[in-house]
C-alpha positions in Angstrom: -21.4 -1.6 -2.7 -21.3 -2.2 1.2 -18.6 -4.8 0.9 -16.9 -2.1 -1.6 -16.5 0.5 0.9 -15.6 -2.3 3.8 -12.6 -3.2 1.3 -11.8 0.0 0.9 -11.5 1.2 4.6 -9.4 -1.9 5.3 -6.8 -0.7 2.1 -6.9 2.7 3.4 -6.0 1.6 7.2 -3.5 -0.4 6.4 -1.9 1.7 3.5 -1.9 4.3 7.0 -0.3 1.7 9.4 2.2 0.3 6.8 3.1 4.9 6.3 3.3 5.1 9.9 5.2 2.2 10.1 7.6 3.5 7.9 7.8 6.9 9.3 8.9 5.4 12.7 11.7 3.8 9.8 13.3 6.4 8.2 12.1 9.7 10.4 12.9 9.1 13.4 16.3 10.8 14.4 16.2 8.3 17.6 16.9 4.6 17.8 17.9 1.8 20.5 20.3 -0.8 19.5 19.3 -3.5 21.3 22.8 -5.7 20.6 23.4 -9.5 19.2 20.5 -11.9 20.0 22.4 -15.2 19.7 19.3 -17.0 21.4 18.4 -19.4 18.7 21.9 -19.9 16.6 23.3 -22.8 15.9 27.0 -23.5 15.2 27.8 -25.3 12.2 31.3 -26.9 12.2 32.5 -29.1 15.0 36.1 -28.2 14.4 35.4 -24.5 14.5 33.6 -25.0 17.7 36.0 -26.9 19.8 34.6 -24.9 23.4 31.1 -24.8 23.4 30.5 -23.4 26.5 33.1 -21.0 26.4 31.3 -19.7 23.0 27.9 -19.2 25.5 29.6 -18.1 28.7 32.3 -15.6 27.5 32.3 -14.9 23.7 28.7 -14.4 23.4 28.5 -11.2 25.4 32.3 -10.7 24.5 31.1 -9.8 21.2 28.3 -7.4 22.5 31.0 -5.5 24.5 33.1 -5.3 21.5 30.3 -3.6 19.5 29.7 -0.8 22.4 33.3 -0.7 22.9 34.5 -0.2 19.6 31.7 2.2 18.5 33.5 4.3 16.0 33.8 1.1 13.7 30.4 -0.2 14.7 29.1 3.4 13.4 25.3 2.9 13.5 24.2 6.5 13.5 26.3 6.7 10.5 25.2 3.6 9.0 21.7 3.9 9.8 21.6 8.3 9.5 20.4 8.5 13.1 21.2 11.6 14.9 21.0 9.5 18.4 21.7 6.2 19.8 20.9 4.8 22.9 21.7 1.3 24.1 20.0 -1.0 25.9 20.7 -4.7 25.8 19.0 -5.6 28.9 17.0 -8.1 26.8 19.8 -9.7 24.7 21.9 -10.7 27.9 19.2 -12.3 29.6 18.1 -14.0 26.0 21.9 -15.4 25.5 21.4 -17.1 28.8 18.8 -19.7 26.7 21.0 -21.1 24.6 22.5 -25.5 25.4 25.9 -25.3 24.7 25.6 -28.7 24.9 23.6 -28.8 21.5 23.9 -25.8 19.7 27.3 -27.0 17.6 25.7 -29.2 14.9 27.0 -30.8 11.5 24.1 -29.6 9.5 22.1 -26.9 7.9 19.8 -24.9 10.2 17.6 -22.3 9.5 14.5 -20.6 11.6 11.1 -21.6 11.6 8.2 -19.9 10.2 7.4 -17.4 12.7 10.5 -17.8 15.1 11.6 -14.7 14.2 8.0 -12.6 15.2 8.6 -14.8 18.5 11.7 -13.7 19.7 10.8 -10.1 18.9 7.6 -10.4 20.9 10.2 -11.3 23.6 11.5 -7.4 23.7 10.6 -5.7 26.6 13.2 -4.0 27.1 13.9 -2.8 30.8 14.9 1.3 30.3 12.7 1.7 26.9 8.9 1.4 26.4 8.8 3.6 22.7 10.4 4.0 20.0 12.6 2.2 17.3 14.6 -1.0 18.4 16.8 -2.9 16.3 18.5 -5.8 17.1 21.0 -8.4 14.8 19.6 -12.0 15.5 22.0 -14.5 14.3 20.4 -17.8 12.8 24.3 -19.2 12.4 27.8 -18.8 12.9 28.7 -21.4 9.9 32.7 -21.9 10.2 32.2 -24.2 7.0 31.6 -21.9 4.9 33.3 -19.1 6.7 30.1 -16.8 7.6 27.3 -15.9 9.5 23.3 -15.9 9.0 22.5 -12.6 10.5 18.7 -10.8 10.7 18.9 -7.5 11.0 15.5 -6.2 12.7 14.1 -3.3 12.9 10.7 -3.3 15.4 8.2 -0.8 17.8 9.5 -1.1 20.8 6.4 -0.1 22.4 4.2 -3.1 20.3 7.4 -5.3 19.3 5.9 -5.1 15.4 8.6 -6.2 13.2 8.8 -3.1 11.0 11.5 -4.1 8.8 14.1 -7.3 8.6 16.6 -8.3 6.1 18.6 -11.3 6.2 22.2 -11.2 5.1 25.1 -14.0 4.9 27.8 -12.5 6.1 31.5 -13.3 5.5 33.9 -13.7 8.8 37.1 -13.0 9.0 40.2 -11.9 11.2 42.7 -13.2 13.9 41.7 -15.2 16.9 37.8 -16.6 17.3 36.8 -13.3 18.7 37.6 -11.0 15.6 36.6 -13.9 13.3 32.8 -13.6 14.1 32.7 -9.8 14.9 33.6 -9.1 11.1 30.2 -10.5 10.5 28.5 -7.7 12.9 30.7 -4.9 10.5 29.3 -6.6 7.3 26.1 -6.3 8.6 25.9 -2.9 9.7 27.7 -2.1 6.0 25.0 -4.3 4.1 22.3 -3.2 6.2 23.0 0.3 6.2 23.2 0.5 2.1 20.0 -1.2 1.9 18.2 1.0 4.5 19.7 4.1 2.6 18.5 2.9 -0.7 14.9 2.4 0.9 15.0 5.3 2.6 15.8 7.6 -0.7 12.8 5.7 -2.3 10.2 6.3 0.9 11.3 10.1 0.3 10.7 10.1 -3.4 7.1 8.2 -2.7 6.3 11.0 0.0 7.0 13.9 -2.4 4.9 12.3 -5.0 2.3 11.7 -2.4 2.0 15.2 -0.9 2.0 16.8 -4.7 -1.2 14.4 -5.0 
């Protein structure tokens, strides 16, 4: 019986976390998008990658400028049905500064490591926010062979860097000149991302109503 009840206080805690988790998720009217964490990518595709360094010391925050630039096409309060949201890539910049342009154009497959995904978010301290909901696209690969992107989409507590929710989507590029090529990939992901968080969302509010009428 003891070890009963001790099973059951753990299933009701964490049932609790895993609602307040989700709360933060879907009721919060505020977020902070943290921008493009390019830390760990890799480039796959020689050819396609002919400047290395040029990718790391111009187009990497190139394409973060673009997104805050361009904000009406990169519509995350739409996308996302936030009322508010800030930015703050204070992390992301200093994080693009890790990648070796020297190594990070390679010929084959590449994906992330158990766990390298928890690490880089444990990395998010960001320098104007200590609460609230963070998300941030980390891109795994800019793959010219196949003409797309592996992007993460991540949703996290800013103030314990949990991963709260994280989908990971291949994303087609496309457009003219390198720098549109690869910022189709962040608009596919805000459309894929967004549809997904709006189908989850409708479902949390259907699992709520049923809860409270229990």
């Amino acid at each position: 019986m003891k070890k009963l009840i001790i099973i059951t206080l753990i299933l009701i805690e964490s049932s609790q976390a895993f609602s307040q988790r989700l709360s933060k998720l879907f009721d919060s009217q505020e977020m902070v998008w943290c921008g493009l964490d390019f830390s760990m990518v890799r480039c796959i595709g020689p050819i396609g990658f002919a400047d290395p360094r040029a990718i790391k010391e111009v187009h990497l925050n190139a394409w973060n400028n673009l997104v805050l630039a361009e904000a009406p096409k990169y519509n995350f309060k739409e996308a996302y049905q936030k009322t508010n949201v800030i930015n703050d890539l204070s992390v992301v910049m200093r994080r693009n500064e890790l990648p070796d342009y020297k190594t990070f154009v390679i010929s084959e497959p590449y994906h992330f490591q158990k766990g390298d995904l928890k690490k880089i978010i444990a990395d998010y301290t960001l320098e104007a926010h200590k609460e609230g909901l963070g998300l941030v696209y980390v891109y795994e690969t800019l793959d010219k062979t196949a003409a797309h992107a592996s992007v993460y989409a991540v949703f996290f507590d800013i103030a314990t860097r949990e991963i709260i929710w994280s989908n990971n989507y291949f994303v087609p590029a496309n457009g003219f000149g390198f720098r549109n090529f690869w910022a189709k990939t962040v608009y596919e992901t805000i459309k894929k991302n967004g549809e997904a968080f709006g189908i989850a969302k409708e479902s949390y509010k259907i699992a709520m109503k049923a809860n409270q009428k229990n």
